[in-house]
C-alpha positions in Angstrom: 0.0 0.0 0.0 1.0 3.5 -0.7 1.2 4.7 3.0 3.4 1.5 3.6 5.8 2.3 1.2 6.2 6.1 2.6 6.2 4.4 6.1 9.3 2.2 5.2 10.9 5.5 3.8 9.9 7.6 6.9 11.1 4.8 9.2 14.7 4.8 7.6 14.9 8.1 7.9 13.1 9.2 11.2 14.5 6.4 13.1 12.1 3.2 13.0 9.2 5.5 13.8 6.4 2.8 12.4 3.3 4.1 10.7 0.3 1.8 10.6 -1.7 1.8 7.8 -5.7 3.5 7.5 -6.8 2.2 4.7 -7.9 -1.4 6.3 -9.5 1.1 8.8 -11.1 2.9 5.9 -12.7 0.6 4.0 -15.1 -0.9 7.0 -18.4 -0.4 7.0 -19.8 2.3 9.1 -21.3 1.5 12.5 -24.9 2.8 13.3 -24.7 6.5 14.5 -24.8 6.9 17.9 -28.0 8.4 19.3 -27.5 12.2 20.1 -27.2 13.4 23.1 -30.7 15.1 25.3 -28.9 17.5 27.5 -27.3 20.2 26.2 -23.3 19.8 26.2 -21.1 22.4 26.8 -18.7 23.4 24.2 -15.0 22.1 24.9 -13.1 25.0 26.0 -9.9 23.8 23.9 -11.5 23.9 20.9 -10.0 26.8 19.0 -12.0 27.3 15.6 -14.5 24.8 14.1 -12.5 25.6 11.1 -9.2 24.8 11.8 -6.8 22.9 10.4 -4.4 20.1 11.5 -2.1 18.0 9.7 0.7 14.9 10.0 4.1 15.4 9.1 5.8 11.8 9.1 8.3 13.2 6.6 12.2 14.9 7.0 10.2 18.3 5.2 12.2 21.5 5.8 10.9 23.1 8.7 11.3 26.3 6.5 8.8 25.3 3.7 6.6 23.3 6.2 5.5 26.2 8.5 4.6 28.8 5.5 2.6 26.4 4.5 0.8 25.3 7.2 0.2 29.0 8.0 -1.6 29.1 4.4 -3.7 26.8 4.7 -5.4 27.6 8.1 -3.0 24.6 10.1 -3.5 25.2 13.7 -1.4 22.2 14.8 0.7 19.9 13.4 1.4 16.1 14.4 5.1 15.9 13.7 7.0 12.0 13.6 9.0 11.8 16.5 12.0 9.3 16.1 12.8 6.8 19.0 15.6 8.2 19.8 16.6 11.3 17.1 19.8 12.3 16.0 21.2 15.4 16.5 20.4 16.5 12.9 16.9 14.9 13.6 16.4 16.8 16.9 18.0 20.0 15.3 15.3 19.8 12.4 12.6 19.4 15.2 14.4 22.3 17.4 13.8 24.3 13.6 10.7 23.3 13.3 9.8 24.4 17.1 10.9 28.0 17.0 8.8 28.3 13.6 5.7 27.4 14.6 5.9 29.4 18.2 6.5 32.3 15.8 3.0 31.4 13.9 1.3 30.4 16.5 1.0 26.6 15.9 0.8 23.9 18.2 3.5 20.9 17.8 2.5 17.6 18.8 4.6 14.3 19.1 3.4 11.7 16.7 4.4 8.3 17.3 2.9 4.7 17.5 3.3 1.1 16.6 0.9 -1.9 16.9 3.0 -3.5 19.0 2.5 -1.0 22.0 -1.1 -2.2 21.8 0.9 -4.9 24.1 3.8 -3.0 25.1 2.8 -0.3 27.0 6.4 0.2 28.6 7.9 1.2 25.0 4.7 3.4 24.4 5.4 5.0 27.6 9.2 5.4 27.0 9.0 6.7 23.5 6.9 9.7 25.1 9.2 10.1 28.0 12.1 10.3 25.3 10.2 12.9 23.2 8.6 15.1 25.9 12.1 15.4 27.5 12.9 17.6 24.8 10.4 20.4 25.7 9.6 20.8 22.4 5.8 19.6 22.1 2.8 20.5 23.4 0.9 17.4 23.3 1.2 13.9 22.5 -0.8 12.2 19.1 -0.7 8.7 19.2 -1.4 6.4 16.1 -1.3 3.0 17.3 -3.6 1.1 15.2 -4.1 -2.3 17.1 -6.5 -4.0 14.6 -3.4 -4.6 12.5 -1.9 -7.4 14.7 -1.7 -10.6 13.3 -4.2 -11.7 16.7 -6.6 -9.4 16.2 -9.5 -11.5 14.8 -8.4 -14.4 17.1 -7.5 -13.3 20.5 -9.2 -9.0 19.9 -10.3 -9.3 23.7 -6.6 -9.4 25.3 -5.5 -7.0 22.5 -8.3 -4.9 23.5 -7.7 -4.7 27.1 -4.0 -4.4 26.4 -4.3 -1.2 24.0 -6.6 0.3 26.6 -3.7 -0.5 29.1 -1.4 1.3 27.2 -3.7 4.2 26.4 -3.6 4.8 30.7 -0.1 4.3 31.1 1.0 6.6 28.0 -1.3 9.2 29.5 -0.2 8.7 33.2 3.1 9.6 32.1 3.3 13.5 31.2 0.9 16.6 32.2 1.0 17.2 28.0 -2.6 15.9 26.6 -2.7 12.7 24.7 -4.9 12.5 21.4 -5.3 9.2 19.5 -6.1 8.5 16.2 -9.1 6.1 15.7 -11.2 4.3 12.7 -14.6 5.5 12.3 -15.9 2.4 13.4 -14.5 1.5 16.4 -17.8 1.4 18.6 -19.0 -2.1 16.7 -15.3 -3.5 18.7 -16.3 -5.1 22.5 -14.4 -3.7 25.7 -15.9 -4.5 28.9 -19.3 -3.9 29.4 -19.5 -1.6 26.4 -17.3 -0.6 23.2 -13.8 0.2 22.5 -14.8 3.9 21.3 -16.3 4.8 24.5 -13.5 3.7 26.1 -10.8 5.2 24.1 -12.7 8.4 24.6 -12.8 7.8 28.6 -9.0 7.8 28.5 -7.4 10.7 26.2 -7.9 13.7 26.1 -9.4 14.2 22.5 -9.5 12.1 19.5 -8.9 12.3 15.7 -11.1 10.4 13.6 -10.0 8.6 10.6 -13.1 9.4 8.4 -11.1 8.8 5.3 -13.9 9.5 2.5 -13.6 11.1 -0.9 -16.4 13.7 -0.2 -17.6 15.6 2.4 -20.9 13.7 2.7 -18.7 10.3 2.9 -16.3 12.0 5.9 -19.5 12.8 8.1 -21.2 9.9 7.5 -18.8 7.8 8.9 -17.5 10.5 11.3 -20.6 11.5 12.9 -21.3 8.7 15.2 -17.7 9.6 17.0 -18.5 12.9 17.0 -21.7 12.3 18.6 -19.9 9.9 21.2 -16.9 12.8 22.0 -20.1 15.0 22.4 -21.5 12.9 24.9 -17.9 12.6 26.8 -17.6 16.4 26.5 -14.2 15.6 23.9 -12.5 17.5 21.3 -12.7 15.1 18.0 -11.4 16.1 14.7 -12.4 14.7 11.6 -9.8 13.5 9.0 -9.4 13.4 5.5 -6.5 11.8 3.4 -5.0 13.2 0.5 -2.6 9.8 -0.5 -3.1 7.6 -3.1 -4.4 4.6 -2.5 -4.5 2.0 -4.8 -6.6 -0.4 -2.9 -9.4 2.0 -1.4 -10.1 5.0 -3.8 -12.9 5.9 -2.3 -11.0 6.9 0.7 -9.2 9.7 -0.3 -9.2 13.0 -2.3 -5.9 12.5 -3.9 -7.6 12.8 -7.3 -9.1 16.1 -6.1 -7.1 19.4 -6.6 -6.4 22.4 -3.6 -9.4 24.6 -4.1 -11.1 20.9 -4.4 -10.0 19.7 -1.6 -10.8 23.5 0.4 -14.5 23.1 -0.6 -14.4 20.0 0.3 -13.5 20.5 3.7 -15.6 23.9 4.6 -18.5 21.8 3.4 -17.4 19.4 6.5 -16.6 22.2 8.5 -20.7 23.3 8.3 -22.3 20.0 8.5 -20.0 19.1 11.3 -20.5 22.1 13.6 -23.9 20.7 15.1 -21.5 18.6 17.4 -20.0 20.6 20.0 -17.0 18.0 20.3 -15.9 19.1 16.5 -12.3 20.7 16.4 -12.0 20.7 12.7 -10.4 18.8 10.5 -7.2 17.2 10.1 -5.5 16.4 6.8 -3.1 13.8 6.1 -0.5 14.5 5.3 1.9 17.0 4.6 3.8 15.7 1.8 0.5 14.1 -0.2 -1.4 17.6 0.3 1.4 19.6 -1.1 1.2 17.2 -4.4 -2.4 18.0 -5.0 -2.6 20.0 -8.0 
């Protein structure tokens, strides 16, 4: 898959940071909505704009290019790869990339995840220790995708209670807030007495949803019964929308569409969207794929 391949390259050159692929996420069926909320939920305080932009940088882009950018297109935080254990010329890059978006007023988050921590919360744990340590982020953005372990369809339940594990543990560890990246359909998994999205949600401190569709009306479909469940738990959730090829799901991105395609694309989300109070906009991966866009 396309977003393997660039993992493999960002791996070699970030340090063995591994990227799990969405598109097995994005090609599941959508699970019924959730019923909305009666009460009347108060709007998240950390929720900035209801059209703001995020994005994930996995690649070695120039700090100098990837901030002007960013600032263009409305990018209120970015999810930058955060190596294991960087280099000096790694760290120096992220040091770069630091000071320029302080100066635009951009939030940095460490991105990281594996599978594996799924069952390994102690090198979930340590990688944030390692990257907070550096006093260069403000939060942590975890993408560990556990539904691609080889165990997953025969022994989900321990895989389950061990990526909710981890979720505590990582968050346990640091006063900076932890965001997770999630497949639209994660209520239809069990945990406990109820689902595996309600309990994700009970444990970060916002979530970003993989709603990889190649239209607006595809991204909220799938995405609103999150939305409505981070409404319920008083959440931030963002909405996603990818902008890679992907030769075995084309349905589940926009990389056919141009820029100003894209744009329209997204304030159309932006609208339909803002009925939840738990929407913080919508986050675009990634970088390098958005930039090709004609």
């Amino acid at each position: 898959m396309t977003r393997r391949l660039t993992a493999l390259i960002a791996a070699a050159v970030l340090g063995a940071v591994l990227v799990p692929d969405p598109a097995a996420a994005a090609r599941q069926p959508a699970p019924a909505p959730a019923k909305a909320p009666a009460k009347t939920v108060t709007k998240v305080t950390t929720k900035s704009s209801a059209r703001a932009r995020a994005m994930w940088l996995w690649s070695a882009a120039d700090p100098a290019a990837v901030v002007p950018w960013a600032t263009a297109q409305g990018v209120k935080e970015i999810f930058v790869a955060v190596p294991w254990q960087p280099t000096a010329a790694q760290l120096a890059r992220l040091k770069d990339l630091r000071t320029r978006t302080l100066a635009a007023g951009i939030r940095l988050s460490a991105l990281g995840g594996d599978p594996s921590w799924a069952l390994d919360p102690a090198s979930a744990v340590a990688w944030r220790k390692r990257a907070t340590a550096t006093g260069l982020f403000d939060g942590i953005h975890l993408d560990v995708e556990p539904y691609l372990l080889p165990g997953w369809r025969t022994d989900q339940r321990r895989i389950v209670e061990g990526y909710l594990a981890m979720l505590d543990a990582v968050r346990a560890a640091g006063p900076e807030p932890l965001e997770a990246d999630v497949p639209f359909w994660l209520a239809t998994v069990p945990a406990g007495n109820g689902n595996l999205a309600d309990a994700v949600i009970a444990r970060v401190h916002a979530i970003t949803v993989m709603s990889y569709r190649d239209s607006a009306t595809g991204v909220i479909d799938v995405g609103a019964d999150l939305l409505a469940r981070a409404q319920s738990a008083s959440r931030p959730a963002r909405l996603a929308a990818e902008t890679q090829p992907l030769a075995d799901c084309a349905y589940c991105t926009f990389a056919a569409s141009s820029r100003s395609g894209l744009a329209g694309q997204l304030s159309t989300v932006d609208a339909a969207a803002a009925r939840f109070s738990s929407f913080n906009g919508v986050a675009v991966h990634d970088y390098d794929s958005w930039t090709r866009l004609r």
